[in-house]
C-alpha atoms as one frame of an Amber mdcrd trajectory, in Angstrom:
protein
  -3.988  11.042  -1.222  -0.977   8.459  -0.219  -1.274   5.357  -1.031   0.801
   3.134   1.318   2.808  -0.186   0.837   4.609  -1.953   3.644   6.588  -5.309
   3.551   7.451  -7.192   6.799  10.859  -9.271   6.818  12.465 -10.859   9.409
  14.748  -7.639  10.195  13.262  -4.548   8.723  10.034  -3.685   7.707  10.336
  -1.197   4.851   7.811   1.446   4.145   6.892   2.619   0.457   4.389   6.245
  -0.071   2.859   7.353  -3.199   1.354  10.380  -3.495  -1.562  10.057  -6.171
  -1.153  13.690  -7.073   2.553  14.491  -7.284   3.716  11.154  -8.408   6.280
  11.536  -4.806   7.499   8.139  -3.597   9.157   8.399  -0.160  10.275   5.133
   1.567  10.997   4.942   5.648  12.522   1.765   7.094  12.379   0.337  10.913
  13.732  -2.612  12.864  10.793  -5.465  12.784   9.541  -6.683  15.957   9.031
 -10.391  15.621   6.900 -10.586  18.823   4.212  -8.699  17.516   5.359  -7.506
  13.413   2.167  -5.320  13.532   3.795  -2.925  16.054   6.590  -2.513  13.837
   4.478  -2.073  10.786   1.951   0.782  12.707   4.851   2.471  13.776   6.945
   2.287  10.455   3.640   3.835   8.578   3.134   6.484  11.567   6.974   7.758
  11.396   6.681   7.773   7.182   3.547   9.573   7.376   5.242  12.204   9.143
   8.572  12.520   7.205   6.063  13.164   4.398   3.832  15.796   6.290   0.683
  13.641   5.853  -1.760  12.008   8.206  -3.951   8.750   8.579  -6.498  10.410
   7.184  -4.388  10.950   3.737  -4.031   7.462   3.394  -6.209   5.826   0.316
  -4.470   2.735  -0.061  -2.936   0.316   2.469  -1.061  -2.985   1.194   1.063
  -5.490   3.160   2.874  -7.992   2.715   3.993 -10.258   5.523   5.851 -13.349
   6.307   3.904 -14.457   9.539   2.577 -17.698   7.691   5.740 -18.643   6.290
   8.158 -17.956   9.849   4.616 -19.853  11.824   5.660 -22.827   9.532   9.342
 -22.580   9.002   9.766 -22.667  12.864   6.333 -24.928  13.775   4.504 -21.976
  15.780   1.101 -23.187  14.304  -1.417 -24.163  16.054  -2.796 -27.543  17.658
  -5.004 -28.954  14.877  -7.180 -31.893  13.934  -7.959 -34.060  10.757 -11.212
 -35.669   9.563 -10.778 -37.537   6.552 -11.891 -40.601   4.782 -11.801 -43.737
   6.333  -8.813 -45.937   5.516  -6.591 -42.287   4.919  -5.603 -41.291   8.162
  -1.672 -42.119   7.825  -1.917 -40.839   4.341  -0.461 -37.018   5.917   2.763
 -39.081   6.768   3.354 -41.524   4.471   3.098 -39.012   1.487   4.832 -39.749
  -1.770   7.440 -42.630   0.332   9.992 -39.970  -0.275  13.124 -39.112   1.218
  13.739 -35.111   1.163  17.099 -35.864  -0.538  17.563 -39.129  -2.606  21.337
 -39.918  -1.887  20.804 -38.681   1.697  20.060 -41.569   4.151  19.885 -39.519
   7.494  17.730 -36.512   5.895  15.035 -36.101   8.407  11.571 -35.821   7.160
  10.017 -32.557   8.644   7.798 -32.713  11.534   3.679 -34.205  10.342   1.703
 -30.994  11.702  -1.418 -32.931  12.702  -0.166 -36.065  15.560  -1.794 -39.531
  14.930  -4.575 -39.004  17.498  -5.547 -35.888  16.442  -5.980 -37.439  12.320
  -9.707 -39.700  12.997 -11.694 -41.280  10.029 -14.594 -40.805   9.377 -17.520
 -43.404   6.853 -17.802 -42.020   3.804 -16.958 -42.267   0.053 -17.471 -40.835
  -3.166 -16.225 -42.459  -6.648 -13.595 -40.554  -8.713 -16.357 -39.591 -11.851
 -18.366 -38.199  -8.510 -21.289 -40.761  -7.570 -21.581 -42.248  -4.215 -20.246
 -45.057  -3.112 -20.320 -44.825   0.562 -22.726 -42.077   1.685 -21.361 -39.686
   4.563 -21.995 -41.289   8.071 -22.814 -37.519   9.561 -23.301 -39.466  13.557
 -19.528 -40.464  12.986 -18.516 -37.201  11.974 -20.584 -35.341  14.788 -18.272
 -37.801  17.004 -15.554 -37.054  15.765 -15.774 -33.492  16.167 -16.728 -33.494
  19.000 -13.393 -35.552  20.173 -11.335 -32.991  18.505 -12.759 -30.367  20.389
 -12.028 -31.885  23.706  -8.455 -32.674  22.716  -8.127 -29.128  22.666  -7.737
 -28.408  19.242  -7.473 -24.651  17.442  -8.349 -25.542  13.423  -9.989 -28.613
  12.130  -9.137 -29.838   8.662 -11.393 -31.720   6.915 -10.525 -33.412   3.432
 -12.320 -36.290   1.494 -10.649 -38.278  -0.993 -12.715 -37.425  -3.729 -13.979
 -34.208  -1.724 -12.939 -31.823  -5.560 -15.286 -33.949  -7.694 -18.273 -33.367
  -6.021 -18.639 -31.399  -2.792 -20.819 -33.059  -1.309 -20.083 -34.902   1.491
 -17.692 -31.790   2.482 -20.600 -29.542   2.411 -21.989 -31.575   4.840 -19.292
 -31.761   7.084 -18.809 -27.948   7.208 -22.136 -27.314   8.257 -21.542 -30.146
  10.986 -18.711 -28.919  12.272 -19.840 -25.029  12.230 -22.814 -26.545  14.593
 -20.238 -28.625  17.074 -17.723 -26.636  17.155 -18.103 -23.155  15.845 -15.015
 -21.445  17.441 -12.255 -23.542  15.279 -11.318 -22.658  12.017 -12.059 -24.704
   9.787 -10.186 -25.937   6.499 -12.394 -27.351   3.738  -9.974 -29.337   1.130
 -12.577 -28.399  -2.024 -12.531 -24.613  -1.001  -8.588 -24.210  -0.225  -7.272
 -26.722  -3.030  -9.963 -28.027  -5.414  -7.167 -30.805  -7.399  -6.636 -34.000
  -7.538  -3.464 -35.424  -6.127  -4.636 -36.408  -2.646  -1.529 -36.120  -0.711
  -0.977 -32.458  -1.891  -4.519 -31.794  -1.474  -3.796 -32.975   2.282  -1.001
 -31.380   3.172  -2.149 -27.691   1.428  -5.287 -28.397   3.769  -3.766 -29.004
   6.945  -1.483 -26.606   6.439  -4.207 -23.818   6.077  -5.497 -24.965   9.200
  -2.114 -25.000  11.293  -1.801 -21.691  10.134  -5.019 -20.458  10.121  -5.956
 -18.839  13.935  -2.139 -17.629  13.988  -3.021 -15.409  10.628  -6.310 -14.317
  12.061  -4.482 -13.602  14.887  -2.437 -11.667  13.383  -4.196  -9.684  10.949
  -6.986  -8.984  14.051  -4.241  -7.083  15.849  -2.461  -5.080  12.593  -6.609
  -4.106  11.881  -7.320  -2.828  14.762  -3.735  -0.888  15.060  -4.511   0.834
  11.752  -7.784   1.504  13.200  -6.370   3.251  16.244  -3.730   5.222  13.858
  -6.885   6.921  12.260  -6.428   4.711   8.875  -9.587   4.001   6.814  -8.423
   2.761   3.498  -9.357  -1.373   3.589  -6.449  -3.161   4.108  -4.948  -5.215
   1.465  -2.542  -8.736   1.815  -0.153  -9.647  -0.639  -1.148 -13.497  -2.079
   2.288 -15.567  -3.112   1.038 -15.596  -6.432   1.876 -11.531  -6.867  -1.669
 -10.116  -6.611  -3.566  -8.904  -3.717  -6.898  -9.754  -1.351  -8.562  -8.323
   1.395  -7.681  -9.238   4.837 -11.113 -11.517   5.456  -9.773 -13.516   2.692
  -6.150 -13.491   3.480  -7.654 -15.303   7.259  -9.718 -17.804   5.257  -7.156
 -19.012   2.758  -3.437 -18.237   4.848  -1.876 -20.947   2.799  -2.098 -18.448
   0.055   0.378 -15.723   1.552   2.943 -17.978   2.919   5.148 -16.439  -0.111
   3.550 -12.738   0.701   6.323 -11.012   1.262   9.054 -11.786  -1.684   6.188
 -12.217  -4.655   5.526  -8.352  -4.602   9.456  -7.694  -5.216   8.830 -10.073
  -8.241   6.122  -7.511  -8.957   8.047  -4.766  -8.642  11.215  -5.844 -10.641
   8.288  -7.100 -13.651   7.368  -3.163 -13.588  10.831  -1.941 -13.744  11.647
  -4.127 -16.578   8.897  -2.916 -18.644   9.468   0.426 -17.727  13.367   0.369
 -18.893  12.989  -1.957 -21.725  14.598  -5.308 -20.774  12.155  -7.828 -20.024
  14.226 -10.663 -19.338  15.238 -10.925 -15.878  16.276 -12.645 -12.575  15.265
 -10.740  -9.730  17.945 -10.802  -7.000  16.270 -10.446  -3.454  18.441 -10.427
  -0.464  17.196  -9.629   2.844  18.282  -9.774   6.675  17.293 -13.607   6.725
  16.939 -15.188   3.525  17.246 -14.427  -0.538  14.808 -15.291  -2.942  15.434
 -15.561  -6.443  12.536 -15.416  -9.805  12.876 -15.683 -13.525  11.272 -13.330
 -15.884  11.283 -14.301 -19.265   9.589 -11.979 -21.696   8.540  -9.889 -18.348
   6.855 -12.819 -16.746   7.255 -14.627 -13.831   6.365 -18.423 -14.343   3.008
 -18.987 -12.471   3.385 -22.456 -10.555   0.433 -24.457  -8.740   2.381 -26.319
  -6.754   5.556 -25.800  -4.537   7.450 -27.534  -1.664   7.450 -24.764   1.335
   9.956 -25.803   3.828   9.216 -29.374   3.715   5.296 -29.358   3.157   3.924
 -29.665  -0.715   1.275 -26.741  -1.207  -0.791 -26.619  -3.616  -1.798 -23.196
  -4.721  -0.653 -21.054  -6.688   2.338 -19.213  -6.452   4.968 -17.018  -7.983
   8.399 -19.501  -8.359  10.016 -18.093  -6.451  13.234 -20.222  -5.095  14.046
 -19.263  -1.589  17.531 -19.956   0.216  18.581 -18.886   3.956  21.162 -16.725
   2.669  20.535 -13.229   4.250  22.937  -9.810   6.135  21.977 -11.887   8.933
  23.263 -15.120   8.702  25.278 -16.408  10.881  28.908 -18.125   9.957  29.985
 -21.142  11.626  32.657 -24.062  11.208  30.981 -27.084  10.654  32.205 -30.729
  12.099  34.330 -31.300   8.900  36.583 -27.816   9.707  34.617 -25.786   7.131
  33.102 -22.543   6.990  29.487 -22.338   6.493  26.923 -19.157   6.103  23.401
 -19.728   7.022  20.403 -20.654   6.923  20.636 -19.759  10.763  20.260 -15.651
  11.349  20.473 -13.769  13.768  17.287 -11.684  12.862  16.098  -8.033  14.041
  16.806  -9.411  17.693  19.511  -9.382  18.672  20.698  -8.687  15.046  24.640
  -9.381  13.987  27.084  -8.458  16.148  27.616  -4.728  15.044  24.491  -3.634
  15.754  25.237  -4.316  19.691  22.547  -5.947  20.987  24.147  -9.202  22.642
  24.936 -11.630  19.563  28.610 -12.894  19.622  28.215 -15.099  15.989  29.949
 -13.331  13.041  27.085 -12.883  10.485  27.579 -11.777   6.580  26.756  -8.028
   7.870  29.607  -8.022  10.216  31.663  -9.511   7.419  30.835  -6.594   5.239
  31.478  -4.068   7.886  34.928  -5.317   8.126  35.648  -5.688   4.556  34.206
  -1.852   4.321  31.816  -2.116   2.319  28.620  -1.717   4.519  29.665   1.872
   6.136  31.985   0.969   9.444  29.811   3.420  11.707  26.383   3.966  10.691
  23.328   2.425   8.550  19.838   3.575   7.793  21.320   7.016   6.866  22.399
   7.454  10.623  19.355   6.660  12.396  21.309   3.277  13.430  24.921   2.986
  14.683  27.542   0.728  13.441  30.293  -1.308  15.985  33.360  -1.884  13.581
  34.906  -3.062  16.902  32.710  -5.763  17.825  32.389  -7.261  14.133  35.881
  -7.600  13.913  36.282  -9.401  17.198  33.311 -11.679  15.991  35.593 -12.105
  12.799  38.776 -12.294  14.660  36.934 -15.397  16.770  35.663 -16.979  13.809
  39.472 -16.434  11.873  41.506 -17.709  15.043  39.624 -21.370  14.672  40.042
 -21.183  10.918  44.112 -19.946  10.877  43.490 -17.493   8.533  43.715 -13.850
   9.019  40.550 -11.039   9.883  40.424  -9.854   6.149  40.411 -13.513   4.889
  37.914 -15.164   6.378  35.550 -12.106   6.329  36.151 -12.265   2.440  35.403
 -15.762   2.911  32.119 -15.740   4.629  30.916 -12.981   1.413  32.384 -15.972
  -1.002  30.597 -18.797   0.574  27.005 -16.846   0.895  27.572 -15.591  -2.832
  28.008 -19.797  -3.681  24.741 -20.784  -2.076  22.672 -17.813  -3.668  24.335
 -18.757  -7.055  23.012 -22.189  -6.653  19.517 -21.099  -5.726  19.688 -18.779
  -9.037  20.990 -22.290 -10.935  18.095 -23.511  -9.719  15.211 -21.647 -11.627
  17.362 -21.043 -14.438  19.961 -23.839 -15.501  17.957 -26.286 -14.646  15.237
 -25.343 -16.453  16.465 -24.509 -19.468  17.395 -20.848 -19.374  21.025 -19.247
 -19.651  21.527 -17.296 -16.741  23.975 -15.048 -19.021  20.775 -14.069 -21.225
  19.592 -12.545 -18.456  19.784  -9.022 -16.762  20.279  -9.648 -12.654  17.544
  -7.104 -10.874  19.236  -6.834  -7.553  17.159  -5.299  -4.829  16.634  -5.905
  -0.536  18.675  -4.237   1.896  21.500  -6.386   1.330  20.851  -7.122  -2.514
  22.843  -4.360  -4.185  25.821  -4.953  -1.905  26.536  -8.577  -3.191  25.626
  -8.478  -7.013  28.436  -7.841  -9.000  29.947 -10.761  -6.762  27.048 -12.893
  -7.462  26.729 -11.603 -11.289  30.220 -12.739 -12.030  29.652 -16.341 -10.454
  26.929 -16.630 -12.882  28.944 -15.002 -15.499  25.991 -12.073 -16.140  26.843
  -9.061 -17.669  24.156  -6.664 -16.618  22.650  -5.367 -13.432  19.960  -3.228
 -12.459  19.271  -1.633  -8.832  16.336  -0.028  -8.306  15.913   3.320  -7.332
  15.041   2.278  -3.640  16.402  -1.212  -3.600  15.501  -2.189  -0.229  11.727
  -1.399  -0.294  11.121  -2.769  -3.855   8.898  -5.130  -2.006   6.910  -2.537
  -0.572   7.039  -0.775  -3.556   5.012  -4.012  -5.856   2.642  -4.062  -3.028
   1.883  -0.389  -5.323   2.493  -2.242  -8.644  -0.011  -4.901  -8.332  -3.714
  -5.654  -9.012  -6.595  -7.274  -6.950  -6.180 -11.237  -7.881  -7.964 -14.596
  -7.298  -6.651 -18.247  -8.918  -9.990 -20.622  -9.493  -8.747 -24.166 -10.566
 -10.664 -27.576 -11.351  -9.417 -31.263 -12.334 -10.915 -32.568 -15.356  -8.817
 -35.702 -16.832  -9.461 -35.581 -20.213  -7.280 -36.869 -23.961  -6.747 -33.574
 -25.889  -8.772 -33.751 -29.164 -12.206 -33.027 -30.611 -13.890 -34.902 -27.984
 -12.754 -32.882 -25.255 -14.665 -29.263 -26.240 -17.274 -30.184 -24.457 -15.812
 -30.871 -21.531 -13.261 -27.555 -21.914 -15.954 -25.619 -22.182 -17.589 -26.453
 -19.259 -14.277 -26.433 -16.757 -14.327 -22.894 -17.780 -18.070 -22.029 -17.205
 -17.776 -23.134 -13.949 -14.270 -21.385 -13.318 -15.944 -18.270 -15.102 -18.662
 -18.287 -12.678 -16.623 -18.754  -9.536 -14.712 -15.729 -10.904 -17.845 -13.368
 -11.466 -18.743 -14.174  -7.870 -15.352 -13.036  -6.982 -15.356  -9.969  -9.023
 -19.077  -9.129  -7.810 -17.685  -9.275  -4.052 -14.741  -7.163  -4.208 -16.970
  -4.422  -5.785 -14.643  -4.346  -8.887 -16.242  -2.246 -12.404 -16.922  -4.279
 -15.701 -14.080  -2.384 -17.586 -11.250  -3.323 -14.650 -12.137  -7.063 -15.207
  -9.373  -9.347 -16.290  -9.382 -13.115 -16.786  -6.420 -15.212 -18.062  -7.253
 -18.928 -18.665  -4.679 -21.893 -18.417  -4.613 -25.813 -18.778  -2.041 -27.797
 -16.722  -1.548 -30.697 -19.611   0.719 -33.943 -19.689   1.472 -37.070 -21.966
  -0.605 -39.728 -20.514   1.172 -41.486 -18.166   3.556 -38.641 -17.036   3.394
 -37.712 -13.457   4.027 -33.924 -13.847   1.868 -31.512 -15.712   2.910 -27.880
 -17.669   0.733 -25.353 -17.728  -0.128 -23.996 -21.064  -2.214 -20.641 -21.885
  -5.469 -21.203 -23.692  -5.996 -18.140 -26.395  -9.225 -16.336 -26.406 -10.174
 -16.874 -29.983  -8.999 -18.879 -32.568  -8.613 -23.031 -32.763  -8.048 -23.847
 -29.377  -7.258 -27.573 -29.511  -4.458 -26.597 -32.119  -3.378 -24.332 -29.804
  -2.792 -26.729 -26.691  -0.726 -28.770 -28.388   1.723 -26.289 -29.979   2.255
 -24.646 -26.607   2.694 -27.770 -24.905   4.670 -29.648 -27.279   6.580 -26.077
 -26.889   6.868 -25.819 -22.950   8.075 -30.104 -23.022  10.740 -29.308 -25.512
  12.136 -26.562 -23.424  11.532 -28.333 -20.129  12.900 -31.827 -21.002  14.552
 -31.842 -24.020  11.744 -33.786 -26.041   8.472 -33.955 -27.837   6.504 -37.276
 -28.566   4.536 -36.518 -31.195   2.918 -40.377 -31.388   1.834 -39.957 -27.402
  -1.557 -38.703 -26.230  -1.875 -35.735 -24.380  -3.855 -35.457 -21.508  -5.647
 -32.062 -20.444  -5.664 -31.991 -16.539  -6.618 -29.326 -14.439  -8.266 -25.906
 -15.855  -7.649 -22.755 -14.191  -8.643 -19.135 -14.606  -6.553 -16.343 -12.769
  -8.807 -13.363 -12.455  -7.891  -9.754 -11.844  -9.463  -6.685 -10.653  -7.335
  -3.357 -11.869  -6.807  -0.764  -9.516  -4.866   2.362  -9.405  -1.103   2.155
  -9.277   2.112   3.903  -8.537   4.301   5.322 -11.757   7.678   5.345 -12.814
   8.469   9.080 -13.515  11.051   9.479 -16.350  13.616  12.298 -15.534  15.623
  14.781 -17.965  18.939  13.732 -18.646  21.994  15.440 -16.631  24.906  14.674
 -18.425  27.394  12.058 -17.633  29.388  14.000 -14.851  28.339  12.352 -11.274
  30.810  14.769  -9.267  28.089  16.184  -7.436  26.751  12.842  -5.973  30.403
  12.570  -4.266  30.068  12.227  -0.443  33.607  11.716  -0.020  35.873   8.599
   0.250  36.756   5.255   2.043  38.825   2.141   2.026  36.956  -1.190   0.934
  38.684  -4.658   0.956  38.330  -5.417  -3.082  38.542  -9.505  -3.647  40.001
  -9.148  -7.060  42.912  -6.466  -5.857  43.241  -8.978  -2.268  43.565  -5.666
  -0.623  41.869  -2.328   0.466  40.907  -0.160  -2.542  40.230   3.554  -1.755
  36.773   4.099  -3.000  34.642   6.859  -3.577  31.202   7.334  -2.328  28.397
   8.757  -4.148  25.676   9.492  -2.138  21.961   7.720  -4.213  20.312  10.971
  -3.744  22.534  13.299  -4.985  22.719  10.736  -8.474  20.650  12.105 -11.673
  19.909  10.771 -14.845  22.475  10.348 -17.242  25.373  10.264 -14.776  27.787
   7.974 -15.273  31.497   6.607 -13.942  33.690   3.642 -13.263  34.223   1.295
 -10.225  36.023   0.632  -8.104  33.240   3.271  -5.878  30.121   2.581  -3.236
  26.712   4.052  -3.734  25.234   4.789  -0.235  21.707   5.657   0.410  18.898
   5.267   3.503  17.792   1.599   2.281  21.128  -0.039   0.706  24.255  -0.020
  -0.095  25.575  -0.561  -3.906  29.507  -1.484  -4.404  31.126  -1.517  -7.974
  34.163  -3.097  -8.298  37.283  -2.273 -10.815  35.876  -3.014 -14.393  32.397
  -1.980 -14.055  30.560   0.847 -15.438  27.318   2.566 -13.273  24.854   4.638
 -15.087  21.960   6.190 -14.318  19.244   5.381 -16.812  16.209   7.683 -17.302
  13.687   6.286 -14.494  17.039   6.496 -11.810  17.585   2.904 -11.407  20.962
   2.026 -11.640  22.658  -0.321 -14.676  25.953  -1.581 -13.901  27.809  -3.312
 -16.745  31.408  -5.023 -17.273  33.783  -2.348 -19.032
């Protein structure tokens, strides 16, 4: 049986099989269709099914991971949706935290409020913070309300109290209300989608689930059914940002929860590969058609946040952190009002693409810039099943190099310089700045366009060490293979960290234990493939950021917290006030279902002698030589463990495209991912 992973980008949507039997892994790729992705993703698994001689009716396993939610907000293609929240509250979606996006920035724009001021009403009611009544629920004014929302026309409905995750009420009550006025919205419940405190995050995670919510059921109605049609009857899986999968009914209820679905699964995938190989620190490298997005793994873990600005909007939920720049082979350079040359975040996309792949765009993108430098191949991608126009990328670049006064070779050089600088930066971000080395690290580099650009980005960052998967540019489908079933419970419980908290401890977790049976009862998952890992976000009183700190299973617990967070602040900020209290904030328990997986295979070795991967040869523009290097190709396929040899040389295959300048050594490592090192 064939167990199936496909991730959707903004370009390609790759296609990983696994054959439970034979340990195979074949990978197709196809041009998305951003119209309707789920045409591109039924006929991506149709055409891999039959490369590999199988049917629908092989298939046992089907994950996905998407970026429908995350495009639906990035370009604000949600739907029309209204608020009901506590009376007094109504402004609270804009005013937020009274923060400019950028401090020193006086024009930054604020992005756009999702819910309009006539669509946010108010509504009686009001519960105290330790959960008692104040103000009980007037349920005539909320009928009203309602039903004024539904005549505005309105999609989604979110509804959040201000104390609505203490007790829930008054929320209860308002569900059940609206199911009865207005049954055909979705509706958003602030205690079910983000049970915290904070109310402005609460908020915003809320409405966002609702703005997004029809668009994802939308969307996930039409992939069903296509699968359906193709004969599949494996239950559909979704990739969650936080790395671990749900079913699709889920994934419709709670779409604020995949709106990092497609990049957390490479983060998956890259975790697996570093365990497999032996080097668990890592920072995985992820460069697509659009954008790149860039994790630490330290000790072969990605940091688990609960909370994460997403193009503008603060959601909380939990998430991989994952940093995210618009730096992708589709790009699009530009000359600014200043004179300079800028790359991204604007791409061209699948449609029409950059300029060689001759569908109408005139904009030199970074994939036209690598055509002309040589090292994407000048006539064909995809391992021929797409053709190349050298001609019309080097007009684009000729355009672009005329307003510039430099020459073609220059400024396509340039264009490669200025994208590696803003994906540097992003890598800066969730490493220097929180404390890690970048040069401690091993740089996983993986996406269609990831391999192409390390050793570029690896010396910016002065790293040492690279490793490119075996099929770089469906490592994303690949994790969707890699990972387990997964749910995040979470409850805020202020308490001072000390004796007299047990109690309390003990019963955030009962509750969170009990939420997770449920879970674990629904999904049908056996005793024996039950996990549960249990965490405390904790702070010094008076701080307004918490870390999150693992509680052990056994053993003094209270001791415990405060070594690991007095631990986490030293790294974090430099410090540790012993004198201060410590405050334990919100409990949460991440619980995970095991299923079957995909294996690394380890393979004899070959010797060092790589002769027989050669494809033949061809000229690449190398930036340290300022010239054209004659290079030889080795064709990815053809490369066997143990082989070995020295740049400068390309490494072509269906999915990427590797280059390996003058100074650095390639190997092929037991499990066939490539390790490129300096000398």
């Amino acid at each position: 049986m064939w167990r199936i992973g496909v991730d959707s980008g903004g370009t390609f949507s790759d296609v990983c099989l696994f054959d439970d039997a034979s340990g195979r892994v074949a990978v197709w790729k196809v041009s998305s269709t951003p119209a309707d992705p789920s045409e591109g993703i039924a006929r991506g698994v149709a055409e891999g099914l039959r490369e590999v001689g199988a049917g629908a009716a092989d298939v046992a396993y089907f994950g996905h991971g998407t970026t429908v939610a995350t495009n639906a907000l990035i370009q604000h293609k949600g739907v029309r949706t209204g608020l009901i929240t506590t009376e007094g509250f109504r402004d609270l979606l804009e005013i937020g935290r009274q923060k400019r996006p950028d401090l020193y920035d006086m024009q930054a724009d604020k992005p756009p409020t999702l819910v309009s001021r006539d669509l946010r009403l108010e509504v009686p009611e009001r519960m105290r913070h330790d959960g008692s009544v104040e103000t009980p629920l007037d349920e005539g004014a909320f009928r009203a309300a309602v039903r004024v929302l539904r005549t505005a026309g309105v999609e989604a409905v979110a509804v959040c109290f201000l104390y609505g995750f203490v007790s829930t009420t008054h929320e209860n009550t308002a569900a059940r209300i609206l199911a009865e006025e207005f049954p055909e919205a979705f509706a958003s419940i602030s205690h079910i989608v983000s049970p915290e405190f904070r109310e402005f995050e609460r908020l915003s995670t809320t409405v966002v689930n609702a703005y997004l919510g029809p668009v994802m059921r939308r969307y996930i109605g039409r992939l069903e059914k296509r699968l359906q049609d193709s004969g599949i009857a494996a239950a559909p899986h979704l990739t969650q940002s936080n790395g671990g999968v749900i079913g699709f009914d889920q994934a419709a209820l709670l779409p604020v929860r995949t709106v990092l679905s497609g990049p957390s699964t490479g983060v998956v995938g890259a975790q697996a590969i570093g365990q497999a190989i032996g080097i668990p620190d890592l920072i995985t490298f992820d460069m697509g058609g659009t954008s790149t997005d860039v994790a630490l793994l330290a000790g072969g873990a990605c940091r688990l946040t609960g909370e994460a600005m997403v193009h503008g909007y603060p959601i909380k939920a939990p998430m991989l952190d994952i940093h995210t720049v618009g730096a992708g082979g589709g790009s699009i350079a530009f000359i600014d009002s200043g004179g300079l040359l800028k790359v991204g975040p604007r791409s061209a996309g699948a449609d029409p693409g950059p300029v060689c792949y001759g569908r109408g765009n005139d904009e030199a993108t970074v994939t036209d810039a690598n055509v002309v430098l040589g090292t994407l191949n000048p006539s064909h991608l995809l391992g021929g099943r797409m053709a190349i126009r050298h001609d019309l990328a080097a007009a684009a670049i000729d355009r672009l190099a005329s307003k510039l006064g430099m020459s073609r070779m220059a400024t396509a050089d340039g264009i490669i310089a200025v994208v590696t600088a803003n994906m540097a930066r992003a890598i800066r971000v969730i490493s220097v700045q929180r404390g890690y080395d970048p040069r401690d690290y091993s740089l996983v580099a993986f996406g269609g366009a990831g391999p192409l650009h390390a050793v570029r980005l690896a010396q910016a960052l002065d790293m040492r060490r690279i490793v490119v998967p075996r099929n770089p540019g469906i490592l994303c489908a690949m994790g969707l293979l890699l990972t387990d079933l997964r749910a995040d419970f979470a409850v805020t419980r202020l308490s001072l960290l000390g004796d007299a908290a047990m109690a309390g401890v003990g019963a955030a977790f009962r509750e969170l234990d009990a939420m997770a049976s449920a879970w674990f009862a629904a999904e049908g998952i056996a005793a024996g493939d039950r996990r549960i890992k249990r965490t405390v976000d904790m702070r010094y009183a008076g701080q307004n950021y918490e870390l999150p700190v693992a509680v052990p299973e056994e053993g003094d617990i209270l001791s415990a917290l405060a070594r690991g967070f007095a631990e986490a602040h030293q790294r974090i900020y430099g410090f540790v006030a012993e004198e201060d209290p410590v405050q334990l904030v919100t409990f949460r328990v991440e619980a995970s279902g095991v299923v079957p997986k995909a294996r690394f295979e380890a393979q004899a070795d070959s010797g060092a002698d790589a002769s027989g991967a050669l494809a033949g040869s061809r000229t690449v523009w190398m930036a340290e030589a300022d010239d054209f290097v004659e290079c030889p190709v080795y064709r990815r396929d053809l490369l066997r463990a143990g082989n070995r040899f020295s740049g400068p040389a390309v490494i072509e295959q269906m999915d990427a495209t590797t280059v390996v300048p003058a100074g650095w050594m390639a190997r092929v490592e037991p499990f066939s991912n490539i390790v490129l090192e300096v000398g």
